[in-house]
C-alpha positions in Angstrom: -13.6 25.6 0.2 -12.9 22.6 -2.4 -13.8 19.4 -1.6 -10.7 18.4 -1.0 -10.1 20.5 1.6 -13.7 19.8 3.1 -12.2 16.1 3.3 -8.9 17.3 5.1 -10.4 19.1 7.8 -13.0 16.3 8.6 -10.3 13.4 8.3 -8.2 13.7 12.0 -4.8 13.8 11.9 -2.9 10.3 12.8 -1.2 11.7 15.9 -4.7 13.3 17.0 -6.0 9.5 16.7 -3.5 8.2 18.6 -3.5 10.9 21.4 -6.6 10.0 21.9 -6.5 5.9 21.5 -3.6 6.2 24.1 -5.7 8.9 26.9 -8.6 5.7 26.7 -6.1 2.9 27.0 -4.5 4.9 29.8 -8.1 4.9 31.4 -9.0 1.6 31.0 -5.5 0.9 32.8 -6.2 3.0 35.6 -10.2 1.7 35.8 -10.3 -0.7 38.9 -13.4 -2.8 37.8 -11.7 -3.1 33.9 -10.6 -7.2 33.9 -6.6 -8.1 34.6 -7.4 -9.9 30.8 -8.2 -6.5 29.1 -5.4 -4.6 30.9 -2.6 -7.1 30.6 -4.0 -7.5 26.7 -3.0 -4.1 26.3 0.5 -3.8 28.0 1.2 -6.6 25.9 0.2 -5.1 23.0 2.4 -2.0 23.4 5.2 -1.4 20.9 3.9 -4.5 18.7 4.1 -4.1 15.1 0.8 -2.1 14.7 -0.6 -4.3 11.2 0.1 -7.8 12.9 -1.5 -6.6 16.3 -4.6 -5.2 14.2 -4.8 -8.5 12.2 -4.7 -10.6 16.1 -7.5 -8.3 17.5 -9.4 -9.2 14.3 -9.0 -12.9 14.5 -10.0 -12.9 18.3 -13.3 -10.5 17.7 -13.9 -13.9 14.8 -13.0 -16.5 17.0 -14.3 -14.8 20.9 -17.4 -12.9 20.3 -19.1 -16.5 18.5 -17.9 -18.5 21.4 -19.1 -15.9 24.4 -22.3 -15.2 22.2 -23.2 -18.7 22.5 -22.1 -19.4 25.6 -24.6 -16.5 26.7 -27.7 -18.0 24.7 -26.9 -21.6 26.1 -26.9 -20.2 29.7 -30.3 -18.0 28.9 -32.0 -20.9 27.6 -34.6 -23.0 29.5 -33.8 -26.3 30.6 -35.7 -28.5 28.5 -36.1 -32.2 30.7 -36.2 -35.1 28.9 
């Protein structure tokens, strides 16, 4: 077997990905303790264009995981008294 074909038969097929992006969407959907955020996020999502919708899911994981990570510290942190 050449490399190349070494690389084909590790490499899943688009439609395989997206069978399978769509089944866990579908059970996050279906999940009742998933947040109305996370599944409206998604509804929305469907049909936009798919490179505009993967640069927005980029900008919030840069601009939401900072914030909620220091959020989290702040509310884990001692109170210091003056």
């Amino acid at each position: 077997m050449s490399e190349e074909e070494r690389v084909r038969e590790l490499r899943q097929e688009p439609e395989i990905m997206l069978a399978v992006a769509d089944a866990r969407i579908a059970w996050v959907l279906e999940h009742p303790h998933m947040s109305d955020w996370v599944k409206q996020a998604l509804l929305t999502a469907d049909g936009l264009d798919p490179i505009g919708l993967q640069n927005d899911v980029e900008m919030l994981r840069h601009l939401i995981v900072p914030r909620s990570q220091a959020r989290i510290e702040i509310a884990m942190s001692p109170v210091h008294l003056p």
